[in-house]
N, C-alpha and C positions, 0 to 999 in steps of 0.2 A: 368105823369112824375114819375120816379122812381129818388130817393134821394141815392146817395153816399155821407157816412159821413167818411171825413179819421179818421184816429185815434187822430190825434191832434184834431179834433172837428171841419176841415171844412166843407162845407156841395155844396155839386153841384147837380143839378136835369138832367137829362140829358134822353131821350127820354124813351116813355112807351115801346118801342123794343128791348131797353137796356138787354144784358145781363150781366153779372159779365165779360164776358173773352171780348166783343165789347159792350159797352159803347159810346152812340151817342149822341153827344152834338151838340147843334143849337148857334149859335152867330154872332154877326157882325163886329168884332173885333179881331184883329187876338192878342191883348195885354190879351184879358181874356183867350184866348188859353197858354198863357205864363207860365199865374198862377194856370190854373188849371194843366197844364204838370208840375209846379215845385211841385205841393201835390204830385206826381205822382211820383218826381224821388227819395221822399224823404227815408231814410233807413227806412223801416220799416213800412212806414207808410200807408200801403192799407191794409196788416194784424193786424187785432186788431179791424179795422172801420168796417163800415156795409155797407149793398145794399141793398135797397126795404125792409128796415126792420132785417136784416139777418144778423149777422155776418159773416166777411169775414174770412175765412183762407185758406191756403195753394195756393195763388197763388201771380205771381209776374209780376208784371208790364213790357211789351214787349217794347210799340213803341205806336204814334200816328198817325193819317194818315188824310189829309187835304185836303178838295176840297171846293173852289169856286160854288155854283149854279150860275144857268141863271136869279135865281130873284134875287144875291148879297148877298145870306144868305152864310154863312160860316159853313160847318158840319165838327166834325174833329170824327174819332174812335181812342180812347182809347182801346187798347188789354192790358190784360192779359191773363196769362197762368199757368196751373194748377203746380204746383211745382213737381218733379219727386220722387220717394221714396229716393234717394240718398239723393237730396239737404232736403228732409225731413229729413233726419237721420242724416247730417251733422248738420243743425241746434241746433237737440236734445242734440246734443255730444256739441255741440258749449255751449250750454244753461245748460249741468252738467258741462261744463268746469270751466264757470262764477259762478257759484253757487256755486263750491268747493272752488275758487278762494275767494271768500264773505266770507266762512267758516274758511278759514287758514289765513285769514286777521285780 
């Protein structure tokens, strides 16, 4: 199992196939799908946490995707995707913005 830890400190295991951008989680319960898609929509919160040890950056959370198996197991993938140099650079600008912001305060 590879461990994703968001930034707030939760922590989900979700298959050893797992990559950072599909993310495959096993469950029987489509309420624990809920909670781990609300870590997921949160601002901010998959940049900062880790994957299989790793700190995460530069990418953002897409969409999930859900099937039913034949044995009643419930698999859902989690996508992210890599962030583009734009939304990179906006961010930076966004992040001197607040910082001057802090300074003339």
């Amino acid at each position: 199992m590879k461990t994703l830890k968001f930034k707030n400190g939760k922590t989900f295991d979700f298959r050893d196939t797992s990559t950072i951008n599909t993310l495959v989680y096993d469950c029987t319960a489509f309420a624990d799908l809920d909670f781990i898609k609300a870590q997921f929509e949160v601002a901010d919160n998959l940049i900062g946490g880790t994957f299989d040890g790793e700190p995460i950056t530069g990418v953002v959370y897409t969409g999930a995707q859900v099937e039913l198996g034949t044995d009643g197991k419930i698999v859902a993938r989690f996508t992210a995707r890599d962030l583009t140099e734009k939304e990179i650079l906006e961010q930076r600008v966004s992040d001197l913005e607040d910082a001057m912001a802090d300074l003339i305060a």
